[in-house]
N, C-alpha and C positions, 0 to 999 in steps of 0.2 A: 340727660333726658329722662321721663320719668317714665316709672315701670309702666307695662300695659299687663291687668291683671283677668287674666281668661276663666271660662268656668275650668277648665283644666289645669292649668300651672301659670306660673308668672313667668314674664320675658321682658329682661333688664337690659337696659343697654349702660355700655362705658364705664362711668364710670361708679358706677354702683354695680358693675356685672362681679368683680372680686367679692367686694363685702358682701354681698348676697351668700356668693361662693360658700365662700368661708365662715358664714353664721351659719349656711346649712351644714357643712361638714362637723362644725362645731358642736350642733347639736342632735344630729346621727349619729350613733355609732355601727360605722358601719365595717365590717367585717375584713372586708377587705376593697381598695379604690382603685378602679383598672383605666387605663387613659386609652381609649382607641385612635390611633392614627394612621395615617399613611407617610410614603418617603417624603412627601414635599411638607407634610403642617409639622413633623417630627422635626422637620431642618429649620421652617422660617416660620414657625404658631409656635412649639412646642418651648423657645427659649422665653417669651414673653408670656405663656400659663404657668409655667415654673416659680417665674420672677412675682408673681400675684400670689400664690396660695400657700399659705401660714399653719396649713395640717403638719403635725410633725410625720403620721401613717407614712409610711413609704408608698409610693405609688408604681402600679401593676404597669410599665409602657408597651402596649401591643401594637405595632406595625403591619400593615394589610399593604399591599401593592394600592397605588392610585389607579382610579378610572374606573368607566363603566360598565369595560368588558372583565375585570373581577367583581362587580355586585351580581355574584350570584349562590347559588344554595350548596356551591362546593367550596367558597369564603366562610359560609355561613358554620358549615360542619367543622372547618379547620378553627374556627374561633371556640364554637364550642367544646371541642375536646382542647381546645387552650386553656379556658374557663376552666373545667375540670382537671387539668392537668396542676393546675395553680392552687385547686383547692377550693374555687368560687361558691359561696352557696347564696341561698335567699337574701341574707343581710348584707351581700355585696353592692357596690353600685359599680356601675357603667357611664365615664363620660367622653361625648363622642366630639374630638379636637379634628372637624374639617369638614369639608365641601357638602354637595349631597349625595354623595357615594357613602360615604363613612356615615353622616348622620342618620339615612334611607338605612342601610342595612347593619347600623350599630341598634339602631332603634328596633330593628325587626330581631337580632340576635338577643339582646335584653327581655323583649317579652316575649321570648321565647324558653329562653334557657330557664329549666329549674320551673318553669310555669311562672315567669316572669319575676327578672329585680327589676330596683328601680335604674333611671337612667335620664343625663342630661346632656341638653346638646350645645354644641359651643360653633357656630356655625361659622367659617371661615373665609366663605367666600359670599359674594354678593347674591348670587340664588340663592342658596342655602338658606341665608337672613330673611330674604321677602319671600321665601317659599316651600322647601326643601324641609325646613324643620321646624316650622308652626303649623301647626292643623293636625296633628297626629298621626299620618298614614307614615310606615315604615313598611319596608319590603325589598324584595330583591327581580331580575331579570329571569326571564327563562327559557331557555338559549337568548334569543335578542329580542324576543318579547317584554316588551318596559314592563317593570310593577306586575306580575304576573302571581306572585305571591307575595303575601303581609299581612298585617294586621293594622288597623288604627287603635293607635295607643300614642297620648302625649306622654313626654316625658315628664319630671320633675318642676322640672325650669330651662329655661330657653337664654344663654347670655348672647347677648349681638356686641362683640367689641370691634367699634368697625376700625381700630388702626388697622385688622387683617389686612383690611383689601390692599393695603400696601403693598402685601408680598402678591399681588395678582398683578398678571400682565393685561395689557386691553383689551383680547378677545374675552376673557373670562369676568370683566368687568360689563360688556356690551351682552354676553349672556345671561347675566343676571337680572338687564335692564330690559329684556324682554316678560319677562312676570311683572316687573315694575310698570311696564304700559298694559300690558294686559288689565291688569288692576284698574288700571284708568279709567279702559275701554267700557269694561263689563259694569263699572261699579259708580265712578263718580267722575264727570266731565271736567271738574275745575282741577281736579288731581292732574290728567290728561294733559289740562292746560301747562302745571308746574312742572311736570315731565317733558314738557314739549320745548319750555322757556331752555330748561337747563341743558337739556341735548344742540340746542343750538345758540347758546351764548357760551357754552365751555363747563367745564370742572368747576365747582364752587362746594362751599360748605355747606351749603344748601342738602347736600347730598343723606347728610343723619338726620334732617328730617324728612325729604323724602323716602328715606327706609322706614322710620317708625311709622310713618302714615302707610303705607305700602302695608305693612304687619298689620293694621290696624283695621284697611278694608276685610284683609283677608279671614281674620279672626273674626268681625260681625260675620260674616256669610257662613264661616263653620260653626259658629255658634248658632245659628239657627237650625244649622241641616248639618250636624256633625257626621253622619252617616251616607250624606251623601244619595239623599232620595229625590232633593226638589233642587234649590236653590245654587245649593254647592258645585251642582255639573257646570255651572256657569265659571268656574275656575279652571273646567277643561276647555274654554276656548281656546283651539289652538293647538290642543293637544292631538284632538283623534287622528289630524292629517300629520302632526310633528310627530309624534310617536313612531309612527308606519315608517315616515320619512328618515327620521334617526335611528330605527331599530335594521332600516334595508341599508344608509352607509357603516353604520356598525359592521355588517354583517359582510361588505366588502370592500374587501381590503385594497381595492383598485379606486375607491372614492376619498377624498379627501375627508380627515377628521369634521366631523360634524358636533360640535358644543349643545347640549339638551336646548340655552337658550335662544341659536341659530335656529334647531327648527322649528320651535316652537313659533318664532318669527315667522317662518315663511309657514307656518301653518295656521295661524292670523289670518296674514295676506290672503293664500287661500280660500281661509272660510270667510272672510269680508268679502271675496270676489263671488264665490257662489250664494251669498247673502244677496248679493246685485242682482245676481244672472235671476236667482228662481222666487224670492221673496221682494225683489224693489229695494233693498239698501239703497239707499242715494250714494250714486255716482260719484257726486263730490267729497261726501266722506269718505269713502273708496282711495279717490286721489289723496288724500289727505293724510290719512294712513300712512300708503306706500312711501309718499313724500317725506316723512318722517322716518322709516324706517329704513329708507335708502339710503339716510344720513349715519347710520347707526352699523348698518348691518352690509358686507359685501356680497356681492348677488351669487348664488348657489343654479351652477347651470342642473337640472335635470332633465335628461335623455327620455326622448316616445321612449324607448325600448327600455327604460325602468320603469314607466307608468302601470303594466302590470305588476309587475313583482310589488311596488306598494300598495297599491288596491291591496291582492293578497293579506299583506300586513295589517289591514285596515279592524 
């Protein structure tokens, strides 16, 4: 597939994700090359980035627990005095092998450290590719407040090698497919349509183009509003009710795990229903929605007596 080149960095997919790799590395020299992972992309990513790159440099492997309830600014501290403990200075790079945990807060630990090196993301799961690690925002949680602190800062370059999704199971595959309709929604109807086809005729190869095009929406919109003033909130459809919603089952431990791309789903729903209630959304795009996501996604009971405590969140 062919590169998509951003005013920020370039984001290669398959099979030019290596040679890219490798003609950067090539002609950097850089100081020292640290690999950020966790226990699962160290076990099922980390043997297939090995098997690609042709630097002779030894490389730095640093393991961070997985999930969302380590992306926060006491991960952040224990990396950096890692960094330093290893010797890292400016001429270092950072590349961040996994989901959007690792990439959200490999990204905020790079430009942070030393007043920033550089750093690249290799995004391993299906969010991460259409979402997590294009557009620049990196950051971390604060207690269970999502993104609470970060900076926007793209990385280098962005590789999308989609065998990853292999090593994913199908909830983490249907969480990623929630950005992937969002995209749809907000930005282009016939995209919606090719999202709509594929969720109800099965798994096809279809699927690496629907990622690049999904990349594709999402970089015109940060491209025009990289900052996030006008256009770009339109990426947080879904977010303000998902956020609340993901950050109150985070936070108990009596609610079943909730995946970023679950609530973001029913935070969709949500905001399409009160789109109805106080603005007139048509009804039948309303049905139309749900009908589709009800294919995708298993229904998430929430209790009257949580509907405070999210607001709270809100």
């Amino acid at each position: 597939m062919q590169t998509i080149v951003t005013k920020s960095n370039a984001i290669h997919f398959n099979e030019t994700c290596y040679i890219s790799l490798n003609d950067y590395l090539d002609t950097n020299n850089f100081s020292m090359i640290m690999v950020l992972v966790d226990e699962n992309t160290r076990a099922l990513c980390l043997p297939r980035f090995h098997e690609h790159i042709k630097i002779k440099k030894p490389l730095e492997i640093i393991e961070i627990q997985g999930g969302e309830s380590y992306k926060t600014i006491e991960t952040c501290n224990s990396l950096w005095r890692r960094f330093s403990k290893l010797g890292a200075d400016r001429k270092s790079l950072l590349i961040n092998l996994g989901g959007g945990v690792i990439t959200d807060l490999g990204g905020f630990v790079a430009s942070t450290f030393k007043r920033g090196i550089e750093y690249i993301n290799i995004p391993t799961t299906l969010l991460s590719m259409v979402d997590a690690s294009v557009g620049g925002k990196t950051g971390v949680d604060l207690d269970n407040l999502k993104n609470q602190i970060g900076v926007i800062n793209s990385g280098e370059m962005v590789l999308i090698d989609t065998s990853y999704l292999n090593t994913l199971p199908k909830e983490q595959i249907c969480s990623g497919m929630a950005e992937m309709l969002k995209h749809g929604l907000i930005r282009d109807e016939d995209y919606w349509q090719r999202m709509k086809e594929y969720i109800e005729k099965g798994p096809s190869s279809q699927i690496d183009n629907l990622i690049r095009d999904s990349v594709i929406i999402k970089d015109e919109i940060v491209t025009k509003d990289p900052f996030e003033r006008n256009i770009r909130k339109t990426l947080n459809f879904g977010h303000t009710l998902g956020h609340a919603i993901e950050s109150y089952f985070l936070e108990n431990k009596d609610k079943k795990d909730l995946l970023h791309g679950e609530a973001i789903a029913i935070g969709m729903i949500m905001e399409c229903y009160l789109s109805n209630v106080l603005l007139g959304f048509p009804i039948e795009k309303l049905n139309n929605i749900v009908q589709l996501f009800s294919k995708v996604y298993t229904p998430i009971t929430i209790q009257s007596r949580d509907h405070e405590h999210i607001l709270n969140l809100l």
